[in-house]
C-alpha positions as CSV (number, residue, x, y, z in Angstrom):
1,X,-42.8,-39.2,-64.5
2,X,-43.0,-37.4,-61.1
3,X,-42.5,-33.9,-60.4
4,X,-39.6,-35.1,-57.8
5,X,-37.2,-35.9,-60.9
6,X,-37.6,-32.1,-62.2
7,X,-36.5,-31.0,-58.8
8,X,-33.7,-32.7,-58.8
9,X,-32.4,-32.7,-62.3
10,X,-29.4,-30.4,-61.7
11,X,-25.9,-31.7,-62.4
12,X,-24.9,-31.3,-59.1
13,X,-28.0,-33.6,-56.7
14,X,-25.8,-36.6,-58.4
15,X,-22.8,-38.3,-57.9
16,X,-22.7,-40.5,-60.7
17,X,-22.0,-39.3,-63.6
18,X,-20.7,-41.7,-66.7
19,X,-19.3,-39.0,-69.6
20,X,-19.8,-39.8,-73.4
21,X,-18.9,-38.3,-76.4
22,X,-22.0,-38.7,-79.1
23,X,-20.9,-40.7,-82.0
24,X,-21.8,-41.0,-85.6
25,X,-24.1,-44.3,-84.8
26,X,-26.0,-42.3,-82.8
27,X,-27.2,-39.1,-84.5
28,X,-30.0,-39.2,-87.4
29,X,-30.3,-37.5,-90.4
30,X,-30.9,-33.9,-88.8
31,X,-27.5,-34.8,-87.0
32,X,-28.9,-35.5,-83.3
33,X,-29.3,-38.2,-81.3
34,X,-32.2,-40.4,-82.1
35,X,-34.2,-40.8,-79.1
36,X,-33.8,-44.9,-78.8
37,X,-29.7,-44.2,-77.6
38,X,-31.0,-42.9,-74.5
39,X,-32.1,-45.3,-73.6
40,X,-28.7,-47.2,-73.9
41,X,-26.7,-44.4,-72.2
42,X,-28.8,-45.1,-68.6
43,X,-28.1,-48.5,-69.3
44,X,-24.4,-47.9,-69.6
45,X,-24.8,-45.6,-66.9
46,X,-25.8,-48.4,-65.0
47,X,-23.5,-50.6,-65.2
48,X,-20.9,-47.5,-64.3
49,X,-22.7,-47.4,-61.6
50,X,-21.7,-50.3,-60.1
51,X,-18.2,-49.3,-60.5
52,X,-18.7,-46.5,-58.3
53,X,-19.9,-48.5,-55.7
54,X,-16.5,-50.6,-56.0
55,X,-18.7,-53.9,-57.4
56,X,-17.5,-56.1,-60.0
57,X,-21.0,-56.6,-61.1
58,X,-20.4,-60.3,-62.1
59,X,-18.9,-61.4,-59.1
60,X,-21.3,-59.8,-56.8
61,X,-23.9,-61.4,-58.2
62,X,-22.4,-64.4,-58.7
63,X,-22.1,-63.9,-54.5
64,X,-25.3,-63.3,-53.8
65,X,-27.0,-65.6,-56.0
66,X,-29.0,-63.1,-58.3
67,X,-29.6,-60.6,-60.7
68,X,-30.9,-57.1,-61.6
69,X,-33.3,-56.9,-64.5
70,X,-35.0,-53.4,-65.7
71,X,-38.7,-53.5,-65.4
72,X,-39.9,-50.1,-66.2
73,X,-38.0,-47.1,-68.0
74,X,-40.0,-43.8,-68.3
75,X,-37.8,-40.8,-70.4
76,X,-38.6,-37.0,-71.1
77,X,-36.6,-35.1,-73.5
78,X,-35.6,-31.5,-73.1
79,X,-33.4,-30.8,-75.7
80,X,-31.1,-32.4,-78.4
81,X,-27.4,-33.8,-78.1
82,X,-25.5,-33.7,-81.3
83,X,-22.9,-35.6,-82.9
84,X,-19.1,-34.8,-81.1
85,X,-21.3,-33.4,-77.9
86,X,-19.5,-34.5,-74.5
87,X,-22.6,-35.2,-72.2
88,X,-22.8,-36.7,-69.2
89,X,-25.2,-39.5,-68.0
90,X,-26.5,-39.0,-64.3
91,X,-27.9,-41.8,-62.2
92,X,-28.8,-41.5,-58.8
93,X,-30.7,-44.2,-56.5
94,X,-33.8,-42.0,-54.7
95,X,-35.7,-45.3,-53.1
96,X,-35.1,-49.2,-52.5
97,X,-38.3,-51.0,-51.6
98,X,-38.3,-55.2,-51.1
99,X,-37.1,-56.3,-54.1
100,X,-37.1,-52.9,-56.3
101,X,-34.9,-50.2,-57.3
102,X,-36.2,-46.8,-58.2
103,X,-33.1,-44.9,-60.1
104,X,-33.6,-41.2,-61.4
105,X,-31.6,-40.3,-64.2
106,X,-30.6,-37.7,-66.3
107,X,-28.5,-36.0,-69.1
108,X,-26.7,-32.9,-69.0
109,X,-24.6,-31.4,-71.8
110,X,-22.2,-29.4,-69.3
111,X,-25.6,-27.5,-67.4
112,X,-28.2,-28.2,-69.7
113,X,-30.9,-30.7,-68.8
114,X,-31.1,-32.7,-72.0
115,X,-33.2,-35.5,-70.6
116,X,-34.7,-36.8,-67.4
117,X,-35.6,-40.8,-66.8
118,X,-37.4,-43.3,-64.2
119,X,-36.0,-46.4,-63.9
120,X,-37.2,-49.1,-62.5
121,X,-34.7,-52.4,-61.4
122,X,-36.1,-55.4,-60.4
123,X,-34.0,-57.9,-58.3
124,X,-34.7,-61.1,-59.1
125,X,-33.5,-65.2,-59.1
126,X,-32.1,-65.7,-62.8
127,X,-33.1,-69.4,-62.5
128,X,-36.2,-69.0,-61.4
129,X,-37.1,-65.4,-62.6
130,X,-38.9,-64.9,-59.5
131,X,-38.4,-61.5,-57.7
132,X,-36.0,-61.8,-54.4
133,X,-35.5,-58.8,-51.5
134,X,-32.7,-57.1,-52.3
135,X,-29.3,-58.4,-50.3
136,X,-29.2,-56.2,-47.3
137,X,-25.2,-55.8,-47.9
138,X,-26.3,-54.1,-51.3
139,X,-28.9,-52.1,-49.4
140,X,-26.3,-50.4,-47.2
141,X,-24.0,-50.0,-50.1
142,X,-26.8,-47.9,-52.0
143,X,-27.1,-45.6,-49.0
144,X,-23.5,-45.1,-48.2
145,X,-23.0,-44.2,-51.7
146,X,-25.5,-41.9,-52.1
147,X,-24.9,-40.1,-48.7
148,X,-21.0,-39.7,-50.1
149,X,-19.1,-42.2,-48.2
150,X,-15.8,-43.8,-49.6
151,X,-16.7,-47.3,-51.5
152,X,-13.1,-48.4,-51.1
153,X,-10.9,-48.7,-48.8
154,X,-6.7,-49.5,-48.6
155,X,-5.0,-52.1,-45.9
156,X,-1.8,-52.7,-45.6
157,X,0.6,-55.6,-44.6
158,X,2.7,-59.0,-44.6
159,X,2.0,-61.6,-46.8
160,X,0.6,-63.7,-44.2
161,X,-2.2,-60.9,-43.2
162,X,-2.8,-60.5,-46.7
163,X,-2.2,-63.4,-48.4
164,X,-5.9,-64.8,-49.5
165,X,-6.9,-61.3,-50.3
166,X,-4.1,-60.2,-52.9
167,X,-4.2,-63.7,-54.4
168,X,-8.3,-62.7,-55.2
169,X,-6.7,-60.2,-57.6
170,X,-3.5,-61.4,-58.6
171,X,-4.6,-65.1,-60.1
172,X,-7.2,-63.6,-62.0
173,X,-5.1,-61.0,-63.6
174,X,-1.9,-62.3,-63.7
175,X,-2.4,-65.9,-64.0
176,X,-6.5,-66.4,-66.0
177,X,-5.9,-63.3,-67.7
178,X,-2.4,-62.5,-68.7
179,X,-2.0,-66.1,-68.8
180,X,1.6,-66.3,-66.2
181,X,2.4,-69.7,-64.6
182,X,1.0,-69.5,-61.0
183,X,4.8,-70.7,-60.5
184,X,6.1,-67.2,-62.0
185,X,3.9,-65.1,-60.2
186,X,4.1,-66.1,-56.6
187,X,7.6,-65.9,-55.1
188,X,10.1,-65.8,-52.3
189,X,9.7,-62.4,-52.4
190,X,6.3,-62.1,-51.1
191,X,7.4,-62.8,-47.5
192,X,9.8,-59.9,-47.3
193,X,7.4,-57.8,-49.1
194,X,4.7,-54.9,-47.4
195,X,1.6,-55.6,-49.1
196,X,-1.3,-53.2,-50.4
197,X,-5.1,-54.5,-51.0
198,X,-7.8,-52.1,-51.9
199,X,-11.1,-53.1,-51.1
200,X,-14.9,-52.7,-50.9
201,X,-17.5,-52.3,-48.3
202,X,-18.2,-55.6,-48.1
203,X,-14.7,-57.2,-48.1
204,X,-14.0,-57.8,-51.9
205,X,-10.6,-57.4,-52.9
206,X,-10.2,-55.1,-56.2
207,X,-6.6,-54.3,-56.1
208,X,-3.3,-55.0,-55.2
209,X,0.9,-54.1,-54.4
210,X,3.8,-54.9,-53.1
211,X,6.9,-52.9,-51.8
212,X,9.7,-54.7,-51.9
213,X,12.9,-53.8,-49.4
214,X,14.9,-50.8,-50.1
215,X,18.3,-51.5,-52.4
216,X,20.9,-48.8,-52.5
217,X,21.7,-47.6,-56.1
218,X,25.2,-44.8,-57.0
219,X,24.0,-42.7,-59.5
220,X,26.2,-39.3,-60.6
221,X,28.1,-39.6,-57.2
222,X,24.7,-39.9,-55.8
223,X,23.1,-42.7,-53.2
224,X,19.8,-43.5,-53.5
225,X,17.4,-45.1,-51.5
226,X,14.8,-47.2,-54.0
227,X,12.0,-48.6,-52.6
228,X,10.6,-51.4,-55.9
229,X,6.9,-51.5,-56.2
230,X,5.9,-54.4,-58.2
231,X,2.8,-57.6,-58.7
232,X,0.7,-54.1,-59.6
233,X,-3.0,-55.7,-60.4
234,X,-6.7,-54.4,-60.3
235,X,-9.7,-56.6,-61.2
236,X,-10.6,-55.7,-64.7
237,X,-14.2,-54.2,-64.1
238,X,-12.5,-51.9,-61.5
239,X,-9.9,-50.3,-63.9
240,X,-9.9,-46.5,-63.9
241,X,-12.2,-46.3,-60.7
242,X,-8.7,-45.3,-58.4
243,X,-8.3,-48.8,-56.7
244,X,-5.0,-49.0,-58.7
245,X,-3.9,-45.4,-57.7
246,X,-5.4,-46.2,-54.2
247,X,-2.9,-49.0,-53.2
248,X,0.4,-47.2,-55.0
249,X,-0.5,-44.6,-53.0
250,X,-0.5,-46.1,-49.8
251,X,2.8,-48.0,-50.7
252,X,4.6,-44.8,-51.9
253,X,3.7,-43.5,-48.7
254,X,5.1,-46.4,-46.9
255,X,8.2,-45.9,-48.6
256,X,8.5,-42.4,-47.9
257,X,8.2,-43.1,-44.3
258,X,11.0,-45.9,-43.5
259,X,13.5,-43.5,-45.8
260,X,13.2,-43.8,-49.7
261,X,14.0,-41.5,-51.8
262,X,12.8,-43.0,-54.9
263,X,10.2,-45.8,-56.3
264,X,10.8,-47.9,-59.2
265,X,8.9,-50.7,-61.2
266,X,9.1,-52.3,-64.1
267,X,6.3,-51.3,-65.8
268,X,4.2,-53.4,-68.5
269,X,4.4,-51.0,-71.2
270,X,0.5,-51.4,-71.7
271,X,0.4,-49.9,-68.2
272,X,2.8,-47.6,-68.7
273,X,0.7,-44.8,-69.1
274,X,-1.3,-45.7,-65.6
275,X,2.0,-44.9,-64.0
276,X,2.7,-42.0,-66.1
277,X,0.2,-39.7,-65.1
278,X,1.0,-40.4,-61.4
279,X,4.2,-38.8,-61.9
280,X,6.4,-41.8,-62.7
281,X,9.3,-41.5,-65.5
282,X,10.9,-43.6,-68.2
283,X,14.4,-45.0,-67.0
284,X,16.9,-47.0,-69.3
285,X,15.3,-49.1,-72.1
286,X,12.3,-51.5,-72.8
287,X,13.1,-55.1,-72.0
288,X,10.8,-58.4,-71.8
289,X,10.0,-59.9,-69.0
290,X,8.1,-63.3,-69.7
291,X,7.5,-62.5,-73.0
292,X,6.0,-58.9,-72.2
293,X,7.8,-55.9,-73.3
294,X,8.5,-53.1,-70.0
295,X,9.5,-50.0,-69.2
296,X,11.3,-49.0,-65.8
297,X,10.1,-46.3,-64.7
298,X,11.1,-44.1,-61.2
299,X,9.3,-41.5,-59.0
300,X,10.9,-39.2,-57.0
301,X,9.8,-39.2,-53.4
């Protein structure tokens, strides 16, 4: 392992950072982490990683026809994680040759260096298992990651601007994984509707919105201006990155702007917490909508 990696180890040279909580599996008889789980942490890590750079990691392979295989993983410990220990698992990529990837990583329990690593990716045809140059797309995206530029990016518009990208998010949510009739969820609506689509650096849609036209609702004397958010999706390997929060966002916005007072959705109620912590409120009762129970739920603009 090269001096370079003690240099670096402090929490704050990395950007990603994947936290864990140490479980029972992991810990041996003196109650710390057996060494082997490391080892699995970077490779979690790793596949975090890819998150961070706004990739669905299957997809984007699947796009560029290949796949990344660890060749060479070389640890040091410093000191033990025990069981119930919140640590977090640092990667950062220091140097991208032809077909190579040289990652340094490292775990911290809050400031303590509790273990450095090398590791060494390989990119590679999964056919042939023959070593390929890394995709110069991918190349870029390392860089611009590491030198703290945004991975994704928001766009709004019509239907007709937006179209093919929101339907890259909504049929595989909506319609391969929720299992709705393509019939039920496109609709006349979707023309009169501003659309929202969060995307990568390389043009990959990972989330999407619509705002629907403002309705007028009397409530306690009260007119109010309700702008309906709805069709909320985000590719599943891109959950809890801030794609999702990135398109409400930029539609709440929107509303705001042209006059509304208030946005409302119906909620699935397994998403209900999603909208919960960005500031959105129960209203009236659960209900089912296609056979999946919802809450309405209303934020104050």
């Amino acid at each position: 392992m090269t001096q370079a990696i003690f240099s670096a180890a402090s929490r704050s040279s990395f950007r990603h950072a994947t936290r864990l909580r140490v479980r029972w599996s992991e810990v041996d008889m003196q109650n710390i982490v057996f060494n082997a789980h490391y080892l699995a942490w970077y490779d979690t890590a790793f596949s975090d990683y890819w998150r961070s750079l706004g990739l669905p990691y299957g997809d984007t392979m699947q796009r560029f026809g290949c796949d990344v295989y660890l060749k060479k993983a070389t640890t040091e410990f410093h000191a033990s994680a025990k069981l119930d220990d919140m640590v977090e698992v640092c990667l950062r990529c220091e140097r991208i040759g032809s077909s190579s990837l040289l990652f340094t990583g490292a775990v911290f329990g809050g400031n303590q260096l509790l273990n450095s690593a090398e590791l060494l990716y390989v990119y590679a045809d999964p056919v042939q298992q023959k070593a390929v140059p890394v995709p110069e797309p991918l190349r870029e995206l390392y860089g611009a990651f590491e030198a703290g530029a945004d991975m994704v990016n928001c766009r709004t518009g019509d239907w007709e601007g937006l179209r093919e990208l929101a339907q890259a998010v909504r049929e595989p949510v909506f319609v391969l994984e929720q299992g709705f009739a393509p019939e039920e969820e496109y609709d006349d609506l979707d023309a009169s509707a501003l659309h929202a689509v969060a995307c990568n650096r390389i043009g990959m849609a990972l989330a999407t919105a619509r705002l629907l036209p403002t309705i007028e609702l009397e409530e306690q004397g009260s007119v109010l201006r309700v702008g309906r958010i709805g069709r909320v999706a985000v590719l599943q390997p891109l959950r809890g990155t801030g794609a999702g929060q990135l398109v409400m966002r930029a539609l709440q916005e929107s509303a705001r702007l042209r006059g509304d007072s208030h946005i409302q959705l119906g909620a699935q109620l397994s998403a209900a917490g999603f909208y919960r912590r960005m500031g959105y409120q129960p209203v009236g009762h659960m209900y089912e909508e296609c056979g999946v129970p919802h809450q309405d739920m209303r934020l104050a603009l």
